[in-house]
N, C-alpha and C positions, 0 to 999 in steps of 0.2 A: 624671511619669516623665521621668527626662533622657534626654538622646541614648543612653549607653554604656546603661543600663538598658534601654531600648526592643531594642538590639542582642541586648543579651544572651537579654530576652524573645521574641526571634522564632526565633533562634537554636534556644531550648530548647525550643520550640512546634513547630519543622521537626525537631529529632530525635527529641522524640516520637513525631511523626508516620510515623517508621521502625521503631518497634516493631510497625506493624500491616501485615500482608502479605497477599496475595489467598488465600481459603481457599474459593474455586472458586463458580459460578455458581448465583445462586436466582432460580426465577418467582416473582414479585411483582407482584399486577396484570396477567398478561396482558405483563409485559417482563422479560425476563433482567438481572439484578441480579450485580453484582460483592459477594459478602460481605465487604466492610474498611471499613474508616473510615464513608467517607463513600458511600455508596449512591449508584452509579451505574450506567445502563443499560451494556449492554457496547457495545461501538466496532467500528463495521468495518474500521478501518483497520487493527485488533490482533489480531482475534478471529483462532484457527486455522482450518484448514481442518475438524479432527477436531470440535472445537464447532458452527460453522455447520453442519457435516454432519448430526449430530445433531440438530440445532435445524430445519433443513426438514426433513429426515424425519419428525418431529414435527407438520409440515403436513402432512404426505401426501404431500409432492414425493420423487421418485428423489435418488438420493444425488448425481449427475452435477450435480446443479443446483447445488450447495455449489462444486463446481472451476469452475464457469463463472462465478460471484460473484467469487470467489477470483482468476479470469483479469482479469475486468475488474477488481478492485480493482487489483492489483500494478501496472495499469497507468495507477494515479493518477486513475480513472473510479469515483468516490465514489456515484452520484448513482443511483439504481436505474429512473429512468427514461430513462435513457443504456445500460443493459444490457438490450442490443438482442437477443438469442437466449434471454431469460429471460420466462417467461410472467407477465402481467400481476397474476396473482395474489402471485406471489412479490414481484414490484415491491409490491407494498401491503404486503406483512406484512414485508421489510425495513423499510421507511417507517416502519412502525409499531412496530416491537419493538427495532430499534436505533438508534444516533446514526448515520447512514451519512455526515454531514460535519460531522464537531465544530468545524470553520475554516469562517469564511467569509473571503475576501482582500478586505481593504478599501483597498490599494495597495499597488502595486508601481514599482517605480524601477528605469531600466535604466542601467546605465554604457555610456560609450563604449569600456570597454575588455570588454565582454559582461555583465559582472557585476551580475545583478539580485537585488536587495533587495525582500522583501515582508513588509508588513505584514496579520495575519490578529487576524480576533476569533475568539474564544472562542464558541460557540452555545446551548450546553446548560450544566445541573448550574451546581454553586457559584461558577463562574467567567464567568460566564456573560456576556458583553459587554464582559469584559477582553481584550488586544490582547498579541501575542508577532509575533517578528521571525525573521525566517529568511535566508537570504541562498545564493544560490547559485552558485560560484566555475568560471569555465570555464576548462579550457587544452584544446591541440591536443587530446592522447590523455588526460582524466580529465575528470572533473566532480564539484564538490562539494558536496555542500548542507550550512552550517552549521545546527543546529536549536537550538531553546530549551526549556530543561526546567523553569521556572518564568515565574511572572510575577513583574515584579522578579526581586530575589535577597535572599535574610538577610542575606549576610555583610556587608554595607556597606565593601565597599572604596575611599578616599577619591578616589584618579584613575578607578576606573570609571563611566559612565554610568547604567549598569545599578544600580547599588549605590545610585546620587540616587534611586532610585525605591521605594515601598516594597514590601515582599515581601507579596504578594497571594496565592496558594499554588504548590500543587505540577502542573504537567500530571499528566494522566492516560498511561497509554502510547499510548493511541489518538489521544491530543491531538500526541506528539510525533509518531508516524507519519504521521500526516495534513500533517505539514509536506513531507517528504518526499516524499508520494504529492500533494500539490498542488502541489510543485516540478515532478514530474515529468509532470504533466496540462499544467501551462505548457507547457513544453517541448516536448511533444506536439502542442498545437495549433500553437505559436509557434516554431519552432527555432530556432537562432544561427546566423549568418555556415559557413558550411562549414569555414571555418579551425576552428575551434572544435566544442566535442566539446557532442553536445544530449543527452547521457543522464545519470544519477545512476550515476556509481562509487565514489565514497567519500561519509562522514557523518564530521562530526567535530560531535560536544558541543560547542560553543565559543560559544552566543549567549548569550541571557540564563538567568540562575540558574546558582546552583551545582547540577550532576546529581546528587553523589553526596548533596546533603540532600535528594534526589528519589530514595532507593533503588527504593521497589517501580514508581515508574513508569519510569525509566530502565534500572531492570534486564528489564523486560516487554518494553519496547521493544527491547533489543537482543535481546532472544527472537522477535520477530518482524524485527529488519530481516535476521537471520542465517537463519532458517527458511526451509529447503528448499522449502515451498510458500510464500512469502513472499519478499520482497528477494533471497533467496537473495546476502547480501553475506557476505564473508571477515571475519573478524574482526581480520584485516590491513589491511581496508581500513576500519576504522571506527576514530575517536580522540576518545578523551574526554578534556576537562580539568577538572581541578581545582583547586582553591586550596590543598590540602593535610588533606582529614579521614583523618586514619591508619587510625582501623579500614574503615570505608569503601573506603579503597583495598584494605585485605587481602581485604576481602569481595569486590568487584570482580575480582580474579586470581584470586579461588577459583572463581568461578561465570562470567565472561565476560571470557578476560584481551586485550582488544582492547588496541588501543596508547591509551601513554597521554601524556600532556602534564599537566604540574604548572603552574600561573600562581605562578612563584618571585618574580617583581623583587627581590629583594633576598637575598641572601647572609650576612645577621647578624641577628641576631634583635633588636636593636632598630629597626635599620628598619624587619623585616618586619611588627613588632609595629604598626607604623604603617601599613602599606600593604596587608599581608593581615590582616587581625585574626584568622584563625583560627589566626595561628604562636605564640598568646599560648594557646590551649587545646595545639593539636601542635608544639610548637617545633623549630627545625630540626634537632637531633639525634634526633628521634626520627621524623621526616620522614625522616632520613637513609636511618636503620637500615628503616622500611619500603618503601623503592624498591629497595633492594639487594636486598629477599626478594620484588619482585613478580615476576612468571611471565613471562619475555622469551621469544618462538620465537627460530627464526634469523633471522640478519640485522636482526634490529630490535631496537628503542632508545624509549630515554624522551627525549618533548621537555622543556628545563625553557623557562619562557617567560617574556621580561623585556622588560618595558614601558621605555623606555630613558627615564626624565623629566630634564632640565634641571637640573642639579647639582645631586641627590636620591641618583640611584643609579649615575651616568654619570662616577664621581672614578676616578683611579686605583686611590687604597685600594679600587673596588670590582670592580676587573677583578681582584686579590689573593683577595679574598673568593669570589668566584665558582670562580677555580681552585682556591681549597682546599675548596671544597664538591661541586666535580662529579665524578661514577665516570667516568674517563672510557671505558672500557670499553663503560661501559651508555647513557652517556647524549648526546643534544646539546643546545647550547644556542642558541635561537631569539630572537635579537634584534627586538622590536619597537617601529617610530612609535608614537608617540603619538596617538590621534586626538582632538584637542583638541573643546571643545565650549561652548555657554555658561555660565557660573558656574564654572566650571574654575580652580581656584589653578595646576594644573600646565600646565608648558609643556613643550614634546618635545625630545629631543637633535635636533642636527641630522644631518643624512644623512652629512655627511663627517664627524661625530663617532663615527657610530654605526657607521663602516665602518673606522673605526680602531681603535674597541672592539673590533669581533670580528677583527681580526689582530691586535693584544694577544692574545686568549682563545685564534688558534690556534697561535701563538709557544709557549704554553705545554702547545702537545698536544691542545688542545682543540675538536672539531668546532662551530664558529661558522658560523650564518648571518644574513644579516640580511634578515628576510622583506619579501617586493615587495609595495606596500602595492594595492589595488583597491579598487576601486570609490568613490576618493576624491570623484568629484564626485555621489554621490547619499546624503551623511549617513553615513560608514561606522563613523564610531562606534556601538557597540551599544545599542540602545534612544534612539537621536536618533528617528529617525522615528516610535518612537509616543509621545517627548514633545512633538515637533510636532504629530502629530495632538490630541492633551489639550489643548495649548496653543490650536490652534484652534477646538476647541469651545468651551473657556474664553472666547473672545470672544467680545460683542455681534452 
C-alpha cells in the first residue's frame, strides 16, 4: 500500500468509526461498560454526576457521596485515595469499577515565559501506553489548556508534526478531560508567578488529531467541560479547530456551537489540495457555504488559521486570495509561525514578513492578527516532545 492509499485508508477507518455513538451504560463483570465500538469501562473524568449517583447508590452509599466525588474531581484530584471526606470503602469500589486516571504525566516542560507543555500516557483500554500532549498557555486574566483528541492524526498534513506520526486512534472523552483536570491538579499544587493567571478559563481543540474525526469523544467531552456540575465552562470560552470536515462542522453547530477555528493555510484549492488534504474530499467552495451557515452568538467570530511557510503561501498573489475568500463580517484571520522541526522541507515567513502580511489583509478590511508565539524554548511544535520521548527509547 503507497503513502496516498494508506491516507485514504485511515481516513475511512476514522469516519467509520463516527457511525457508532454511546447508547448508554452496561455491567459487565462487576464494571460499567460504555455500549459502542469498542468496550470501555466508564471514566471519572466524564462520567455525570446523575450516573455516579446512581452507581453508589447501588453500593449502598447516600446520594451526597456522588457530589463529594464530583467536588474533588472538578478539582483535577483523580486519585480516590486523595478524596479525603469519602469513606474507605467507596475509595476501593471507585478503584475498582472505574478508570479514575486514564493519564499518567510522564513530563512536563516549563517556559520561561509560564507556558508548560505536558506529556501524558494513556493507562487503560486499546491505547494503552500511547502518549498525547497538552499544553497550557497563561496570561494576566485567562488561562488556557490546549488538549488532544487523538493519538497522531489521519489527515497527514505535510508541514504538520503531528501528521509525521501515524494515527493510533480516537481518545475517549474521559481521556480528553483528564487533560484538562491534570492541567489543573498542576496548577494546584504548583501555581505561576502571581503576574500570571493559575486557573483553567478557556480549552481550545488545537493539539494533536483532527477532533471533529473524533465526533463521539469530542462531542462528550464538551458535554462535560460545559456541565453545570462539571467545568461549568461557556461555550464562549471553548474553541475548536478544524481542517475543514463539512458535515462535521454542521453537526458541531447543531449540538455544541463553541467558537470555532478552521486550520485554512491556503486560499485556492490547489495549494490547499497540498497542505490540508481533506480540501480534496470538502473543497473550498463548499467549505465556504458551510461557515456562513454555522451558528455565531454576539460578538463572536470564526478564526481561519494560516501557518505563514516561506514562499509556499506568503506571495502576494496570496494575500488576493485570502481576501477574496474571507466573510469579513464573520470571520478573522489568525496569522501564524511556523514551528519548524527535524525532517521538515518547510521553512517559516519571517516576523517582519508576516507583520506585513497582515497589514496587507487589513488594508483590505480584513481583521488580521499575527499570533505571539510561546513557549518556544520547550519544543512548541505539536507532538515534538513525544517524538522525542520515542526517539529515546529507540536508543541503546
Amino acid at each position: 500500500m503507497n503513502n496516498e492509499q494508506h491516507r485514504v485508508a485511515s481516513f475511512q477507518a476514522a469516519a467509520l468509526h463516527l457511525d457508532f455513538m454511546l447508547t448508554g451504560p452496561t455491567l459487565i463483570d462487576g464494571k460499567l461498560y460504555n455500549a459502542s465500538m469498542q468496550q470501555n469501562p466508564l471514566q471519572l473524568p466524564a462520567i455525570t454526576l446523575e450516573k455516579l449517583t446512581a452507581l453508589t447508590e447501588s453500593w449502598g452509599m447516600p446520594h451526597y457521596r456522588a457530589k463529594q466525588v464530583i467536588q474533588w474531581r472538578n478539582r483535577g484530584i483523580l486519585n480516590p485515595v486523595d478524596m479525603l471526606n469519602i469513606p474507605g470503602e467507596l475509595r476501593e469500589r471507585l478503584s475498582s469499577s472505574l478508570i479514575c486516571e486514564p493519564l499518567k504525566l510522564v513530563q512536563r516542560q516549563c517556559s520561561t515565559d509560564g507556558t508548560r507543555k505536558y506529556l501524558f500516557m494513556l493507562t487503560s483500554g486499546r491505547l494503552k501506553g500511547k502518549m498525547v500532549e497538552s499544553v497550557y498557555i497563561p496570561e494576566e486574566k485567562r488561562g488556557t489548556v490546549c488538549i488532544s483528541s487523538q493519538v497522531g492524526c489521519v489527515l497527514d498534513c505535510p508541514f504538520c508534526h503531528t501528521g509525521t506520526q501515524n494515527f493510533e486512534g480516537n481518545l475517549s472523552s474521559g481521556e480528553i478531560v483528564a487533560q484538562v483536570l491534570a492541567v489543573k491538579h498542576d496548577l494546584l499544587k504548583e501555581p505561576l508567578a502571581p503576574e500570571l493567571n493559575s486557573s483553567v478559563t478557556h480549552v481550545v481543540y488545537m493539539g494533536m488529531g483532527e477532533p471533529l474525526a473524533n465526533e463521539e469523544g469530542v462531542h462528550e467531552s464538551l458535554s462535560s467541560l460545559t456541565d453545570p456540575d462539571g467545568l461549568k465552562l461557556s461555550k464562549r470560552r471553548i474553541t475548536l479547530s478544524t481542517s475543514g470536515l463539512v458535515p462535521q462542522i454542521d453537526r458541531l453547530g447543531e449540538v455544541a456551537s463553541v467558537n470555532l477555528a478552521i486550520s485554512l493555510h491556503a486560499a485556492e484549492n490547489r495549494l490547499r489540495d497540498e497542505l490540508v488534504p481533506i480540501n480534496r474530499k470538502h473543497p473550498l467552495q463548499e467549505l465556504r457555504q458551510c461557515l456562513n451557515r454555522y451558528s455565531l452568538g454576539k460578538q463572536r467570530h470564526i478564526t481561519l488559521e494560516y501557518v505563514m511557510l516561506d514562499g509556499i503561501n506568503d506571495r502576494p498573489e496570496d494575500i488576493e486570495l485570502l481576501a477574496g475568500f474571507v466573510n469579513r463580517d464573520r470571520e478573522r484571520v489568525n496569522l501564524i509561525s511556523f514551528n519548524t522541526y527535524p525532517g521538515s522541507s518547510y521553512t517559516g515567513s519571517s516576523k517582519q514578513h508576516m507583520n506585513e502580511f497582515a497589514k496587507q489583509l487589513i488594508s483590505k478590511g480584513i481583521r488580521a492578527t499575527v499570533r505571539r508565539s510561546r513557549g518556544q524554548d520547550i519544543m512548541a511544535a505539536c507532538g515534538q516532545l513525544k517524538a522525542e520521548r520515542k526517539a529515546e527509547n529507540r536508543e541503546p
